[in-house]
Structure formats: C-alpha cells, structure tokens
C-alpha positions in Angstrom: 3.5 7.3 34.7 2.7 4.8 31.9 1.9 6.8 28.3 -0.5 5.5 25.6 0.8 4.0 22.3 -0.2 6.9 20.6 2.2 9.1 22.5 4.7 6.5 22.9 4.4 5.8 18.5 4.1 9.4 17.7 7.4 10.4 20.5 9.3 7.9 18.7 8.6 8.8 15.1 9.1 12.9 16.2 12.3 11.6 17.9 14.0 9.4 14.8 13.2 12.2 12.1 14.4 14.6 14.7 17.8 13.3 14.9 17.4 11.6 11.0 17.1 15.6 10.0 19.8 16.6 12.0 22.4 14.3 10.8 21.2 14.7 7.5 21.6 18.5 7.9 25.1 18.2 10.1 26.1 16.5 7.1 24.8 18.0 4.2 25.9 21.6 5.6 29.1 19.9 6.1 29.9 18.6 2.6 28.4 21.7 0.3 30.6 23.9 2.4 33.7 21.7 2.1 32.3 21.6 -1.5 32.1 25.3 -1.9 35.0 26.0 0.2 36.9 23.8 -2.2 35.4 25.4 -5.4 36.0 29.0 -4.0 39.9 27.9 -3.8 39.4 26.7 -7.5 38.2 30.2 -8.1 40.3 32.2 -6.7 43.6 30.1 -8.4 41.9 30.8 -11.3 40.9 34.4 -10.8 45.1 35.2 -10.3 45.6 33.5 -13.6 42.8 35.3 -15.3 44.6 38.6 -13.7 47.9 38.0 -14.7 46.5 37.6 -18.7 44.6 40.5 -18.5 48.2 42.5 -17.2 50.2 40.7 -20.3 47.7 41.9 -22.5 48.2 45.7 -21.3 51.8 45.8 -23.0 52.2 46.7 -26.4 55.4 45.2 -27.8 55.7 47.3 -31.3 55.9 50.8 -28.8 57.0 48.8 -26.0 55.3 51.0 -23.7 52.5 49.7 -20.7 48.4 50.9 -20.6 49.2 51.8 -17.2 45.1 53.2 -17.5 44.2 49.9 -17.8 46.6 48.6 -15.4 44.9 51.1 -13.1 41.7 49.8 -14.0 42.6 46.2 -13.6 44.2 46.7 -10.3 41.4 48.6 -8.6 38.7 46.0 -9.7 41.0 43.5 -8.2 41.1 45.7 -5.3 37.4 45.5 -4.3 37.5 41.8 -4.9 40.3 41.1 -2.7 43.2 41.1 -4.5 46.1 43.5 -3.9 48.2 43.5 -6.6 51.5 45.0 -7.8 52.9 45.3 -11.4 56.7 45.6 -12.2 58.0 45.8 -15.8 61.2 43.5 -17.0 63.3 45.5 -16.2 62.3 45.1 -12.2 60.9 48.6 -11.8 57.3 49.4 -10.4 54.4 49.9 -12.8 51.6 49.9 -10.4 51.2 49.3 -6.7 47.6 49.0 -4.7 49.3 49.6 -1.8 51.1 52.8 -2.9 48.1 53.7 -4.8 45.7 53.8 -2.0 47.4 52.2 1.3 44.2 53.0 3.5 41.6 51.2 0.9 43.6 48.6 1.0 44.5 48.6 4.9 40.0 48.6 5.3 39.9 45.6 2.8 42.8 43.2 4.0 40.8 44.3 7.4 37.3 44.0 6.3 38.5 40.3 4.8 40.4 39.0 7.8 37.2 40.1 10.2 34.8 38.3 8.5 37.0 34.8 8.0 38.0 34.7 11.6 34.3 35.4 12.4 33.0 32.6 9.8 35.8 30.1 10.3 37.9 30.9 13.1 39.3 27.3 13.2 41.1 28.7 9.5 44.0 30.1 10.8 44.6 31.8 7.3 46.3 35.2 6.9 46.9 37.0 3.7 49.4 35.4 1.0 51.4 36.7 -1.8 51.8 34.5 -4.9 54.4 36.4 -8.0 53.7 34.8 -11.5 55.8 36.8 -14.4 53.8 38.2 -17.0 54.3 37.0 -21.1 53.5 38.8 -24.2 53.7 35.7 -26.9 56.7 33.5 -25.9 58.2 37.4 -24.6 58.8 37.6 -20.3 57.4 41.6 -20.1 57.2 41.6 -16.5 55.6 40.1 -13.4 52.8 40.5 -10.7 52.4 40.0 -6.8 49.1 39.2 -5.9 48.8 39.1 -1.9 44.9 37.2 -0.7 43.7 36.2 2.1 45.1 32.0 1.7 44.2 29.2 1.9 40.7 30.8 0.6 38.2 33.6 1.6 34.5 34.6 1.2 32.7 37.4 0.4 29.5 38.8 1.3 27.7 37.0 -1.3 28.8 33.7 -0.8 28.3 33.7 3.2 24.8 35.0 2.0 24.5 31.4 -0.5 25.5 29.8 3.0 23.6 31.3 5.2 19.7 30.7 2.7 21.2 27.4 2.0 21.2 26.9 5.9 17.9 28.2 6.1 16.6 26.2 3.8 18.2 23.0 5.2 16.6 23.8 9.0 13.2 25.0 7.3 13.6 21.7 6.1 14.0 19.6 9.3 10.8 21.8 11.0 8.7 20.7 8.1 9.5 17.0 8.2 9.2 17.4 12.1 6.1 18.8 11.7 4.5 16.4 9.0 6.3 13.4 10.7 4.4 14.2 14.4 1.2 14.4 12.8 1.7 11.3 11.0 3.1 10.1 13.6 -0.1 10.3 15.7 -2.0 9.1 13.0 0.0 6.4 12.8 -0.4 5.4 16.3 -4.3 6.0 16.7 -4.8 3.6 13.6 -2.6 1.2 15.8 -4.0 2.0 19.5 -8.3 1.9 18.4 -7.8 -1.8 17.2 -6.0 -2.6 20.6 -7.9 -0.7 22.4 -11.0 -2.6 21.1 -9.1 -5.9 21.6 -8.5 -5.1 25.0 -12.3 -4.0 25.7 -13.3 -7.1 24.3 -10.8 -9.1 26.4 -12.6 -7.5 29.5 -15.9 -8.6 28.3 -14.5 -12.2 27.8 -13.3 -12.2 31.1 -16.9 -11.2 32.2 -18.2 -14.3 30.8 -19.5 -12.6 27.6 -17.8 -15.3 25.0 -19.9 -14.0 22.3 -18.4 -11.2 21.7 -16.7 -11.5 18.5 -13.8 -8.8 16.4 -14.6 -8.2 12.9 -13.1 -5.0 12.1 -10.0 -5.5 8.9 -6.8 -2.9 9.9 -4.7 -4.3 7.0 -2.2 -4.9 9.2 -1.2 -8.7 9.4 0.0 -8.5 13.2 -3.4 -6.9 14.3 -5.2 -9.2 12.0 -3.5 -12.2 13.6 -4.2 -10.6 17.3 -8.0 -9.9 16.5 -8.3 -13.8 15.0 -6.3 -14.9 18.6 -9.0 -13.3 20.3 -12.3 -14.5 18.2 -10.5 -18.0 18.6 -10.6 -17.4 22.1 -13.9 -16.4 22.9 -15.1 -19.1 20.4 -13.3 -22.1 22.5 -14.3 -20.9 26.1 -17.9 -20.7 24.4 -17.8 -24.2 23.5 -15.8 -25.0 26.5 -18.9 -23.6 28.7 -21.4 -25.1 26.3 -19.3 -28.3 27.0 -19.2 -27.7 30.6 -22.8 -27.3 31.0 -23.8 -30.0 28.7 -21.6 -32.4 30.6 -23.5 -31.3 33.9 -26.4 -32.1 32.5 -25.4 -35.5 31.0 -24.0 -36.7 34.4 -27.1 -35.7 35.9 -29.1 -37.6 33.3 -26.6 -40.8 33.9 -27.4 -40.3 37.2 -30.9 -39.4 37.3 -32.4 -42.9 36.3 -30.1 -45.6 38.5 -30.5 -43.4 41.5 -34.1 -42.7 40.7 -34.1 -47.0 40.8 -33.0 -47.9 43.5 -34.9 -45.0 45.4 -38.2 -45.9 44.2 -36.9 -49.9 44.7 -35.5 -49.1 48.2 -38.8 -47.1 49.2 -41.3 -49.7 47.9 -39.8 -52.2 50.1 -39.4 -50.2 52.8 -42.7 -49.5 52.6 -44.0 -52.8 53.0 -45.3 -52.6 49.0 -42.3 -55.3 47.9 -40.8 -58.1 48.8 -37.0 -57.6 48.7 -36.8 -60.8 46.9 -33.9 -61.6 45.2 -35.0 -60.4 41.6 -35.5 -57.2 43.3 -32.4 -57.1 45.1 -30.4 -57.9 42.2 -31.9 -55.3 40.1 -30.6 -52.9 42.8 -27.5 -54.3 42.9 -27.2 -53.7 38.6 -28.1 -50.1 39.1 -25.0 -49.2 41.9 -23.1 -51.2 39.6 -23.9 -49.0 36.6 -23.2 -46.0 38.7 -19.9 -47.4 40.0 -18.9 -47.8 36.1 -19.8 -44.3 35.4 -17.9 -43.0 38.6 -15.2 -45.2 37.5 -14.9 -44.3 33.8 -14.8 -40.7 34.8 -11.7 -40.9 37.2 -9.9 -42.8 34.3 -10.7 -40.0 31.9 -9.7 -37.6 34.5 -6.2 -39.3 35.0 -5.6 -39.7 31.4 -6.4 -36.2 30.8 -3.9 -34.7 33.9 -1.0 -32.9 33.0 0.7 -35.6 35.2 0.0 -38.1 33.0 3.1 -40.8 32.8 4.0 -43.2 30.3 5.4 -46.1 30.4 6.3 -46.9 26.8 7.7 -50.0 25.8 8.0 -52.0 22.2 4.9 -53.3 21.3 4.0 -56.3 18.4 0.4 -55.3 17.0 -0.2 -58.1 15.6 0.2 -59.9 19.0 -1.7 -57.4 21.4 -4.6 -57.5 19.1 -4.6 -61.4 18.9 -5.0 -61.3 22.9 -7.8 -58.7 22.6 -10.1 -60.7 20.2 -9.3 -63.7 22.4 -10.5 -62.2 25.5 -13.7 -61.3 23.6 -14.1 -64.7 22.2 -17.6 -64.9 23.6 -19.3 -61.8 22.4 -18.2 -62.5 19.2 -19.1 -65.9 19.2 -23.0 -64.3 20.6 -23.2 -62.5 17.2 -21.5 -65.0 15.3 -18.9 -62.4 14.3 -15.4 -62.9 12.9 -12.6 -60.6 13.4 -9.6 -60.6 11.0 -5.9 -59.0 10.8 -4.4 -57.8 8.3 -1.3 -55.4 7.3 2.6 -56.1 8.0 3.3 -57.5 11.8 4.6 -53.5 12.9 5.9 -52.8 16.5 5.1 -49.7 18.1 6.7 -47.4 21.0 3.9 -46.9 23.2 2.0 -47.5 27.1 1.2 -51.3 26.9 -1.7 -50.8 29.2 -3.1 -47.5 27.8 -3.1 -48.8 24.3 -4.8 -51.8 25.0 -7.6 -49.6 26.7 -8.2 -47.9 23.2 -8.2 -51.0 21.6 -10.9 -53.0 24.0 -12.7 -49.7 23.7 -13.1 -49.4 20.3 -13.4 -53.1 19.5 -16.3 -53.7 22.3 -17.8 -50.6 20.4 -17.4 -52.6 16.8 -19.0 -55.5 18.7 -21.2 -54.1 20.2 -23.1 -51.9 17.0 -22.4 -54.9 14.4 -25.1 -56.8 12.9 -25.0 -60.6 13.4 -22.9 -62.9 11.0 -20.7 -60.0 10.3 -17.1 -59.0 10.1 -14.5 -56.9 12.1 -11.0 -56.4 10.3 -8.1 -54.8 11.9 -5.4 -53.3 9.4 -2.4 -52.5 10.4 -0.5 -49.5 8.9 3.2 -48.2 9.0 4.9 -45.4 6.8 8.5 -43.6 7.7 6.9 -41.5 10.2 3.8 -43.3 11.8 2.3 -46.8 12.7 -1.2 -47.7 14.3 -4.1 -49.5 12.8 -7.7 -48.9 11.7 -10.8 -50.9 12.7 -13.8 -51.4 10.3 -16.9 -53.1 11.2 -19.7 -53.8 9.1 -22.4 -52.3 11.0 -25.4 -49.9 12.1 -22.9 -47.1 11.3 -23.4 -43.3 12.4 -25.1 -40.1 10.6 -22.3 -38.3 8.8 -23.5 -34.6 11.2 -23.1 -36.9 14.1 -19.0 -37.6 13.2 -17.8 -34.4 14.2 -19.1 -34.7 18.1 -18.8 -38.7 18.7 -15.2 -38.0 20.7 -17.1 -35.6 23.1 -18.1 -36.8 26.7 -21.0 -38.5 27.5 -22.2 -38.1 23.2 -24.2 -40.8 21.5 -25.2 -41.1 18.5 -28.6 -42.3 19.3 -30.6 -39.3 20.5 -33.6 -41.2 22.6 -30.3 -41.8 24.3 -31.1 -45.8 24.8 -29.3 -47.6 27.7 -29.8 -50.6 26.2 -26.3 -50.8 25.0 -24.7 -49.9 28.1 -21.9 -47.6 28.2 -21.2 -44.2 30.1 -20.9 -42.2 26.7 -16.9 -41.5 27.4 -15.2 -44.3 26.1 -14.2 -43.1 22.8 -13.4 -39.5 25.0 -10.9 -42.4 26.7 -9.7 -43.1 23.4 -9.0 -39.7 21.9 -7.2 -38.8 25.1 -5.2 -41.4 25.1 -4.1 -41.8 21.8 -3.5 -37.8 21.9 -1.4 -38.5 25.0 1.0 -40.8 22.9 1.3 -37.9 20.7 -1.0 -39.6 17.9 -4.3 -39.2 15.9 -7.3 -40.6 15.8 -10.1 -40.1 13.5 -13.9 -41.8 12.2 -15.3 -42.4 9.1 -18.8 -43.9 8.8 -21.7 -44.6 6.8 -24.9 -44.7 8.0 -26.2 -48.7 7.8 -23.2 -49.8 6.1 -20.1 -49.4 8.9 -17.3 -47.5 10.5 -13.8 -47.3 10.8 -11.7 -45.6 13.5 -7.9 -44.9 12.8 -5.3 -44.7 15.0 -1.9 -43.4 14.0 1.2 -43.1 16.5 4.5 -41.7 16.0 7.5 -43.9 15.6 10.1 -41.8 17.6 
C-alpha cells in the first residue's frame, strides 16, 4: 500500500526523535548514575573519615577517660545510615560495639541494605566490608575503629528516589519531544505535500492539453521553487510548441494554397476549352510544381537535419577557401546588382561537415544577395578565439524591424508580413541554418537595422 508524503515525512521525523531520545536517555541515565554512583563512593570514603574524627574527638587526654555517651550517640547515627561500627581503646579492649549493642537492628539494616542493592543493581555483586582506621588525639594513637558497609558503594532510599524523578523526568522528556516532533512533523510534511500535490494536478492538466496553466505560489523552499519554475517552463514551451505546430500548418497550407490553386485554375481553363495550352501557359505551370517541389524539398532537408540520426562527417576546413568558392558560384547575382563581396579576418580552419556548412553559408549569402540594394557591399569576417571560430556576414541592406529579430530562425517566418513571393524562398532557410549550425554544436545569432543592414554570426567550437 503506497502512503502519502505526509505520513511517510511525519513517520520518519516521529521515528529519528524516537530513537534520538532514546539514545540520548540510554545515555544520559547511564552517565549521571555512573556519575552519582561514583560521587556516592566519594561520600561514603569520606563519611568513615568524618566518623573516625568525631570518635578521636570523644577522648579526653588530661582524664584519659572515653565519652562513651557520645560514642553511643555517634555509633547509633552511623547505625541508621549504614554504618556498623565498633570502637576499641589502645589498649585493644572494646569501647563500643553496634553489633553487641543491638545485633537484631543491625541484622534488619545489613538486610534492609543488601535487599535493595541486589534489587537496584544486581549486576553489583557487592557484600558488606569492613575497613579499621586507628583513631588520634593530636599526634597521640588513642584507639581504632571497624566500620563494616555494604562496598564497593550503596544507596539509600533517598538517592534511588533522585534516580528514579530524574528518570521520570528524562522519559517525560522523550514523550514531549515525541509529541511536539509528530506534530511538527506533519506540518512539516503538508507544507511539503500541497505544493506537490498542486504540481502534480497541474501536470495532469498539461497532459490534457491545458498549457496555460501556470504555478505561482512562493514555498521558500529552493527545491520546490526550482520544481514549480520546471513546470511553468514546461507548460510555456509545449504552448509555443503548439502555437508553432499550428502556425506551421497554416503556413504550409498557405505555401501551398496559391501554386496548387495555379495550376488548378490553369489546368481547368484549358481543359475547358477557355486557353490555349500554349507554351507561356505551360511553362507557368511548370514554375508553380517547381516551386512546390522546392518547398517539399526544403522541408525533408530540415527534417533530416533536425533527426536525432543526424551524422557528421567532419573534416578540416580553410574558410577563407570555402567562401571564395561560394561567392564564385554566385558570380552572376552579384554581378545583377552590381554587388561586391569581400573577406576579411585571419585564414582560420574549422572542424566541421563540409557539405552542411556550405548549406549555411549559400543560405545566408543568397539571403544577403538577395535583400541588398544595388551597388552595395557584402563582407565576410572571419573570427577565431581559444575556444571558437566561424565568421559573420554583413550586408548593407533593406535590413529587418528590431521585434521581427527574435522570430526570423522560426519556420516558414518572414519578415515581410504581406508575405510577398516575389523573393522566392520557402521561409525555412535560415530554420536550415540554425539547425545546422546547432548540430555542429555552435551558435548563430542576427543583428539588424532596419534600412541600414544585417549581420548573421556563426560561431563553432574548435574541439
């Protein structure tokens, strides 16, 4: 069964404090108590010592004579904390004994003791000890005590009560962060999931053919950002790609339209009887199934060049020697206009499709020729840097409207809007141009002012 993000996020989250709080609490509970264990050990070595001074101080060495009241005293108290203890003077003999004193209080509390440590810490192992220190009045040895404890350490009920509310508080702890981190948790996670779930709605209206659609809500989150600006690209470039689509339907129709329309009405009038098919005639059906044939043709070239299958055959190439064969072969149309073309720039080789080059090259130049004004000039400049060689062509003529720049690469665009097949063309050549050039891994770009020229540059990289 496949769960939402939100569950999935907020699961997670629940599941990392979880086991964050208990490790945290494993090891916090571990430390104090090894901490506290430690300091009780501390305290108990230094409760004996504090015993044994408060014996010393019981003798009085001008009488030489024991409090044995106060030894009473002192031994009792010591009782109830744990401590059996038993007094002897210097001489060896017994002042005071717990055990002799009250052998069943002490027989509940060495009892009592070892109960609750084997219940607490039954991995201790610890039994009751006895420890004799002698006892000093000045630099004088009066004495000694025994004091038998329950070793290496024990607890009474007030420290296992410190444990046990520091325990509580630790796992009272873990519940709240639990608690706090599931609901923010699933915070978390709806903030998350209602921007992908709106990206996913809007993917579904996309594949509807709604490419209007657009995402405009900010999460502050750059991934989300980045997936909701993927998206609004996407929906953008299928809807120029089915503006595009339909536009170039209705610009082969148009290309179309008018030959075919030709020849039909041709065809029918001398069919008909109404014409003669006199040569005139004939020939001006034969220039209309020639224009169609050029458009047919120009397409399947763009369609080749623009396969994935595309292969080049790339080979060193002098510029300065291609062009030169190019301007020859159009000797005559610029001799028609009484147009000169020039080179300039350093004689640079480049690693490209002989062939395919040479396509963008007669392309562009029969496009300088064919848009200059008489008596003018067409210069070809060569360029070359670390990275990139190519050229750029600059003609002297009618020149294009700066808003009509951005859309001259596009199938089937002219510039002209009446659209005049005057010039010729099929409206894809510089389409031809882009795609090959693009093909070669290159750029190509316009620049133009209207009435005063153009320039196309084309710029290939060396490796």
């Amino acid at each position: 069964m496949k769960r939402s993000i939100n569950s999935r996020v907020s699961s997670s989250i629940a599941v990392i404090v979880l086991l964050t709080v208990a490790i945290i609490s494993f090891l916090s509970n571990y430390f104090i108590n090894r901490q506290f264990t430690e300091y009780i050990a501390r305290q108990m070595e230094l409760k004996t010592q504090v015993i044994t001074s408060s014996l010393g101080g019981q003798y009085n060495t001008f009488t030489r004579q024991w409090d044995l009241h106060y030894i009473n005293a002192i031994g009792m108290t010591s009782l109830y904390e744990g401590y059996i203890i038993k007094v002897y003077d210097a001489d060896g003999n017994t002042l005071w004994d717990a055990q002799a004193h009250d052998m069943s209080l002490c027989k509940i509390i060495m009892e009592d003791i070892s109960e609750r440590m084997r219940i607490k810490y039954p991995q201790l192992e610890g039994e009751f000890i006895s420890t004799k220190d002698s006892l000093y009045r000045g630099d004088k040895n009066i004495g000694s005590v025994s004091i038998s404890y329950f070793g290496p350490f024990f607890l009474n009920e007030n420290d296992f009560r410190f444990l046990k509310e520091l325990n509580t508080i630790l796992i009272t702890i873990g519940v709240a962060a639990l608690i706090l981190s599931i609901i923010a948790g699933y915070l978390l996670a709806k903030r998350l999931s209602k921007p992908i779930l709106n990206t996913v709605e809007a993917t579904k209206q996309i594949a509807d053919g709604n490419y209007e659609i657009r995402l405009d809500e900010e999460t502050n989150t750059r991934e989300l950002d980045m997936l909701t600006g993927s998206i609004n690209h996407l929906a953008a470039s299928l809807q120029n790609l089915e503006m595009l689509r339909k536009q170039l339907t209705a610009d082969v129709a148009h290309e179309l339209r008018t030959p075919i329309s030709i020849l039909q009405s041709h065809m029918e009038a001398m069919m008909d009887g109404i014409w003669q098919p006199t040569n005139e005639r004939l020939q001006s059906c034969y220039d209309e199934t020639v224009r169609i044939g050029k458009l047919v043709n120009d397409l399947d070239k763009l369609a080749k060049i623009e396969s994935e299958n595309i292969k080049l055959e790339k080979s060193d190439i002098r510029l300065t020697e291609l062009i030169n064969k190019i301007i020859i072969s159009f000797e005559k149309e610029l001799s028609d206009k009484k147009l000169v073309a020039r080179i300039t720039g350093p004689d640079a080789r480049i690693r490209a499709d002989g062939d395919r080059i040479t396509q963008v090259m007669v392309n562009l130049f029969s496009n300088a020729i064919k848009y200059s004004k008489e008596e003018g000039e067409i210069l070809f400049e060569i360029l070359e840097n670390n990275d990139q060689t190519g050229f750029v062509l600059r003609d002297n003529g009618i020149g294009i409207p700066e808003e009509e720049i951005p859309y001259i690469f596009e199938r089937f665009y002219r510039a002209d809007k009446s659209r005049n097949r005057l010039t010729g063309g099929s409206g894809i050549g510089l389409t031809i141009v882009k795609s090959i050039v693009e093909a070669h891994g290159g750029t190509v770009k316009a620049e133009s002012k209207l009435n005063e020229g153009s320039s196309f540059t084309v710029l290939l990289p060396k490796k």
